[in-house]
N, C-alpha and C positions, 0 to 999 in steps of 0.2 A: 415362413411367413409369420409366426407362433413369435418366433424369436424377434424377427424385425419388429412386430408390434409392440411386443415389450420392452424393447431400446425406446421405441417413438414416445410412449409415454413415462417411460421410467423416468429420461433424460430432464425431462422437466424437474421432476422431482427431486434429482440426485442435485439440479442444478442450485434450485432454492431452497434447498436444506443446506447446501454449503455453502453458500450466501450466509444465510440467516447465520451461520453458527460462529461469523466474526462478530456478532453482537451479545453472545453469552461468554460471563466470566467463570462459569464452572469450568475447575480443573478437581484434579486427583493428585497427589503427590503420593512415591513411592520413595524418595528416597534426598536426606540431605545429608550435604557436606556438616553442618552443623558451625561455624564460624562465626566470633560473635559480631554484630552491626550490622553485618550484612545481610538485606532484604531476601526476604525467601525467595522472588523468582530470580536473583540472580547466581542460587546457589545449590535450589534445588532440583531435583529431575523429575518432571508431572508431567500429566496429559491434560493438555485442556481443549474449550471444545470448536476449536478453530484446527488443532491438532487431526480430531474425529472429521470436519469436514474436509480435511485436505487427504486422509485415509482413502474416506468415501470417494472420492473421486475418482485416485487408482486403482480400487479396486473394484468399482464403476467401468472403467476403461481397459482393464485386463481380464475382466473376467463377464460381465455381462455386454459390454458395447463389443460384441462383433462383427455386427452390421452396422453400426449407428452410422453417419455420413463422417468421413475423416480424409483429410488429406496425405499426401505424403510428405516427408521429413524435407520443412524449407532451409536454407542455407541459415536462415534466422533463429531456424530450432537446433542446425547442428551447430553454432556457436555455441548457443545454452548449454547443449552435451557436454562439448569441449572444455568450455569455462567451467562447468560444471562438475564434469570430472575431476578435472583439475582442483577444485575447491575441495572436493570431497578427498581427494588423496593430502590432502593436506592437512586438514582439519583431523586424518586417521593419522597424521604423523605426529600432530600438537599432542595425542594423549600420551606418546613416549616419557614427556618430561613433562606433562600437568601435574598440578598439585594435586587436583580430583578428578582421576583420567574417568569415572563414570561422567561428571559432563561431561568433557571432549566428545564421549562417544553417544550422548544423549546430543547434541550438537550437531555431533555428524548425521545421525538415525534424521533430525529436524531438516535439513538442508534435503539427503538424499531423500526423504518424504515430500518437500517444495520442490525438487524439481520434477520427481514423476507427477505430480497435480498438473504444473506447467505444461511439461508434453502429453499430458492426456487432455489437458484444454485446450491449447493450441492450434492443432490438429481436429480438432470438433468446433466449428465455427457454431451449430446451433446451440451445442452445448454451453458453450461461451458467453450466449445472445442469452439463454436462461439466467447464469449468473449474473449479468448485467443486471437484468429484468429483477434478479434478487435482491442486489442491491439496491435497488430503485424504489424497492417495495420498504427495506429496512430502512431507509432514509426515512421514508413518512411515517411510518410506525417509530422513528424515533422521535416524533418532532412533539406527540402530548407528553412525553416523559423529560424533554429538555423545556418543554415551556413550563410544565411543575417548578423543574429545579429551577430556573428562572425567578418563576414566581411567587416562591417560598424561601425563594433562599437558604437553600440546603441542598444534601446529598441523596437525595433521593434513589432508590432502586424499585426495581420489578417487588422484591421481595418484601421493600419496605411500603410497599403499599397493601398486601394483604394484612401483614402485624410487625408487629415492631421487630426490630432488627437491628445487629450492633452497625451494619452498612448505612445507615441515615443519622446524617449528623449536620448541622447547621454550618452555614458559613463563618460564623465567628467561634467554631470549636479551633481547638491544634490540630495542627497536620491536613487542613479541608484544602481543598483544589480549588483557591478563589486565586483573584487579581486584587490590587491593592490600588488605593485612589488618594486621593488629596487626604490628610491628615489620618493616614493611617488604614483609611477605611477600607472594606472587604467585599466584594463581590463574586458571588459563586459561579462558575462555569460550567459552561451544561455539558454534560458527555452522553446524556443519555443510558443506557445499559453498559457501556466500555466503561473498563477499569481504569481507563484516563483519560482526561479531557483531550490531552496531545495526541493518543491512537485513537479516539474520536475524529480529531480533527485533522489528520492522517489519512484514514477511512474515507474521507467526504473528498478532501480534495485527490485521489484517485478517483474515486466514483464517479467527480466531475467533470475533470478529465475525460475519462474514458468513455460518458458520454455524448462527448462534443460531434463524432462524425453522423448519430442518429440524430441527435440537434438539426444539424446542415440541413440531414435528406425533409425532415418534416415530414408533411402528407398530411392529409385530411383527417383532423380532431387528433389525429395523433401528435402534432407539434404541438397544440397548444396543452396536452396532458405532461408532454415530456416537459417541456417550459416550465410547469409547474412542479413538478417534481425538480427540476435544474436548481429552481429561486427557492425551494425549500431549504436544500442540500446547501448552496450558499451561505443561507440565515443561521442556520445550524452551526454551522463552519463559524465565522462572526461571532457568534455566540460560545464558542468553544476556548474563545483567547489563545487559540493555536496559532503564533505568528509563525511556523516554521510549515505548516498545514497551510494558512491563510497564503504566504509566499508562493509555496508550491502549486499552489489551484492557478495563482495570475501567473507568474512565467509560464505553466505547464499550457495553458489555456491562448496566452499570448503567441509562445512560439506556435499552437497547430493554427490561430490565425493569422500567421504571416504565410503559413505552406499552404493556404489556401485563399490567401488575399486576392488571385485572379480568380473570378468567378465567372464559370458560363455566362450566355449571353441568355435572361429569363432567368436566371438562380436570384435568391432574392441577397439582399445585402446582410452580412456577417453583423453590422453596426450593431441590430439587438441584442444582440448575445451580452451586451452591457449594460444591459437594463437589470435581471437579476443581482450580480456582485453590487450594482450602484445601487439599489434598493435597499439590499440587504444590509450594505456599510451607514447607509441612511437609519435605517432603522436602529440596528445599535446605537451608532451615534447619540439617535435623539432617549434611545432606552437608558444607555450605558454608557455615555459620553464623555465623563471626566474616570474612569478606569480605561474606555478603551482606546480612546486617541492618546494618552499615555504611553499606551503599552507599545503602539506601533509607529510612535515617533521616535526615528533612531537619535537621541539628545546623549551628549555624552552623560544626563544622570542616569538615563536606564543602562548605557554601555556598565557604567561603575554598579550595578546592582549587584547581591550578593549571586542568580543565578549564573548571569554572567561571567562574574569571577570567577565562577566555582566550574563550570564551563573550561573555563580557559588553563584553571589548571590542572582537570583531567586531562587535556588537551596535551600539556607539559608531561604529564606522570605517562602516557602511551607512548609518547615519542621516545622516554626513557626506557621503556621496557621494550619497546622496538631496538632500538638500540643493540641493548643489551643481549636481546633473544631475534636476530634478522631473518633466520631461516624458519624456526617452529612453534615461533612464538612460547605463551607460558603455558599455552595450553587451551582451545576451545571451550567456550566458556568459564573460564577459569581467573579474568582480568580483575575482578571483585578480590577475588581470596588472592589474587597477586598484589593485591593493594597495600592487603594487610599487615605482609612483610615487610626488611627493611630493601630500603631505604626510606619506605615511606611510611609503614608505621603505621598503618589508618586514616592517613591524614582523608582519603576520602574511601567510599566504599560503593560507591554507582558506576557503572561502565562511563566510557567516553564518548559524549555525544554527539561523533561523527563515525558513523558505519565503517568506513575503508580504514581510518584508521585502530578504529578497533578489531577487524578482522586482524590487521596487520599485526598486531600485539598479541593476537590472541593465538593468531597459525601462522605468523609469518609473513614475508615480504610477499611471496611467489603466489598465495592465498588472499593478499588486499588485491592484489592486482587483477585477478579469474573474478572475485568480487564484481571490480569495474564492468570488466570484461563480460559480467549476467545483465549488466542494465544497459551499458550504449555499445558492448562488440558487435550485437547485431544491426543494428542500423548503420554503422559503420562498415561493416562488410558489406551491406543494402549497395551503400553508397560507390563503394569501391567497385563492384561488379556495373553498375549500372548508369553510374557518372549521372545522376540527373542534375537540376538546378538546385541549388541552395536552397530555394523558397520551398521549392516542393520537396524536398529532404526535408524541410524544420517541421513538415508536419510529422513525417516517423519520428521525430526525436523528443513529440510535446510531452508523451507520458514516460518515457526513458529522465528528461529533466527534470517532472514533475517530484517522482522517485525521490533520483539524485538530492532535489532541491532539499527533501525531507532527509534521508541521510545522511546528509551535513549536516543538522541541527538536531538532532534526539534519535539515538540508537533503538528505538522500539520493533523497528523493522526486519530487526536482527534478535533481540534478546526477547522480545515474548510472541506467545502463540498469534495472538490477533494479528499482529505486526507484520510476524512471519506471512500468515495468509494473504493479508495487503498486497504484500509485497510480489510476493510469484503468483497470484490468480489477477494481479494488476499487467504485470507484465504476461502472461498466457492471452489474458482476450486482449488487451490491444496487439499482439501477434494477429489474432486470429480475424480480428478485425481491419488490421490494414492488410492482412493478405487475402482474407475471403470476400474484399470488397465493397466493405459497409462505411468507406469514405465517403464523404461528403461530395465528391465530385465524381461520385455514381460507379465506378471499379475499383477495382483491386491495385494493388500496387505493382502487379504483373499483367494488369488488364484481364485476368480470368476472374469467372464468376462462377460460382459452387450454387447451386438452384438443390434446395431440399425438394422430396419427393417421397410420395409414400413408401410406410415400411424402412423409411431412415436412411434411404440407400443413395449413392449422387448420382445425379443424372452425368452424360457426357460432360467434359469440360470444355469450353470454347475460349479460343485463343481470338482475342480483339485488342489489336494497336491501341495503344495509350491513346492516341490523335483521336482512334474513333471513340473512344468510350470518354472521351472528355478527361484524361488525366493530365496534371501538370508536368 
């Protein structure tokens, strides 16, 4: 009983400490390649402290949750294994021929660390429901440190608010994270405490996402709390000029409202859920209007921008080094310092800002593909076993595309710590969440329901027809 009781409360706490800790940029570095132009995180080996809460959580799940309430291994979570495995035997092979086999194997350590977080959150639906709740809480506490930067126009940090710090610098310094507007001008992008505006804006749209099914259920004072917290996270997101974030929230958010378009008879209408993004696009609008309708009209002068182009030729320089290296790529983590060489000379020195193909390059054909295979094999195997309808499949798939959507367009998701976490504690609770039943149309995606009970422990599980429990 000793034990159970300190699962019941510890889990909280384990949950919203590794929440909170995709919001700090402390890291530690132990060790670099040394290569010159290219940016420390793409070349050195740290811990940073998204790294510590992905730690904490395995070692949360092996060693003190032995009661906590867990399910057993769904067909969802042994894909993960599988693709998983697989990745990882792969990314142990790219260090044969890396240039700097310690990444490789710092790479590998980062993966096989995400995916134990994954199946220990997975499989803990409450725990799951914490870091949720974590995130929810970090949204709003980021919102007086992004209206600062807003309102100042600069780079504001945590630290630069006690005293001065070389981290705060204005939106008209070199190198500042702004947007660009009619005749040159500058506007700064809020990230809040992230080390980027894009993994800011990355961060939110998962978050809101993976809110969408507690959205649906509502309840008394609790929908109109969550609502606010929804249109927060929105305005943030808007504010961040993450068009790659901003994309990702409306498909991600679009497709779980098509899987859910037929609503009980007494379920209220989906339609509000459009009141927050239109508020929020509103509000920029009338704050930031000739930088941000700019930036997200696709006109061929923004296609011709220097980002873009420089986009498109990483794009060119990976599919060469694919090429070139199909089976083991140049070596995990290692596509920076493969830059440098010839053919290419330096001509750039940033990864390539589509994820699959940067795995591809980095470990190989057989390693982009296990890649895929972590964000939509599971719901496609959902699919195959279970043959449901289209509409009600697109809601398993909203935060699998959400993902997806983001890495196609900036590789953060992969190459740094925050990213990383995003990434597999995004995909862990919406696991846990469409199998433990916290959809929108009241069960689970197998009709069973996980009921918490004291001392952490599950009650019986009860087997109810899709028909009866109201599923599509």
């Amino acid at each position: 009983m000793k034990v159970a009781s300190l699962d019941w409360w510890l889990e909280p706490v384990v949950g919203l400490a590794a929440a909170a800790s995709v919001g700090s940029g402390w890291s530690i570095d132990f060790w670099s390649a040394g290569a010159p132009w290219v940016p420390s995180a793409y070349q050195d080996v740290s811990l940073g402290a998204s790294d510590l809460g992905l730690a904490v959580l395995v070692v949360y799940s092996c060693v003190v949750a032995t009661t906590a309430m867990r399910r057993r291994f769904t067909m969802r979570s042994k894909v993960m294994v599988v693709a998983g495995g697989a990745l990882l035997a792969c990314l142990a092979l790219s260090t044969i021929g890396a240039i700097a086999p310690l990444l490789s194997i710092a790479t590998t350590v980062d993966v096989g660390l995400g995916l134990a977080a994954y199946l220990a959150v997975a499989r803990r639906p409450r725990l799951a429901r914490w870091l949720l709740i974590g995130f929810g809480c970090l949204i709003l506490l980021e919102l007086p440190l992004s209206v600062l930067q807003e309102t100042s126009q600069s780079r504001l940090s945590l630290a630069s608010l006690i005293g001065p710090t070389s981290g705060s610098y204005s939106a008209s310094a070199a190198g500042a994270d702004v947007v660009f507007g009619p005749n040159g001008a500058r506007w700064q992008r809020a990230m809040g405490s992230f080390p980027h505006p894009n993994v800011f804006g990355g961060f939110l749209a998962v978050a809101l996402v993976l809110a969408l099914p507690y959205l649906a259920r509502g309840g008394r004072g609790r929908g109109a709390v969550l609502l606010t917290g929804w249109g927060v996270g929105w305005l943030e997101l808007v504010f961040s000029f993450s068009r790659a974030a901003l994309l990702a929230a409306v498909v991600g958010c679009c497709v779980w409202v098509i899987g859910h378009r037929r609503r009980a008879r007494g379920q209220p209408s989906l339609a509000w859920l459009l009141v927050p993004p239109m508020a929020a696009l509103a509000s920029g609008a009338a704050v930031a209007g000739p930088f941000l309708l700019p930036r997200l009209a696709p006109t061929s002068a923004i296609l011709s921008t220097t980002p873009v182009v420089g986009r498109l030729m990483l794009g060119q320089v990976a599919l060469s080094l694919i090429l070139t290296h199909p089976l083991f790529g140049v070596g995990a983590g290692n596509f920076s310092l493969a830059e440098l060489a010839p053919p290419f000379n330096a001509i750039a020195v940033d990864p390539v800002h589509v994820v699959p193909l940067l795995v591809t390059a980095e470990a190989g054909l057989p390693a982009g593909l296990a890649w895929l295979a972590l964000v939509v094999g599971g719901p496609i195997v959902d699919w195959r076993q279970r043959r449901q309808s289209g509409a009600s499949w697109c809601a398993w798939l909203a935060l699998p595309v959400a993902v997806l959507a983001v890495a196609l367009l900036d590789h953060y998701l992969w190459t740094l710590p925050a990213g990383r976490l995003v990434f597999w504690l995004g995909l862990a609770i919406w696991t846990a969440e469409e199998e433990g039943g916290a959809r929108g149309d009241g069960g689970g995606q197998n009709g069973v329901r996980l009921r918490d009970c004291p001392g952490g422990r599950t009650q019986s599980l009860t087997n109810v027809p899709a028909s009866a429990s109201g599923g599509n």
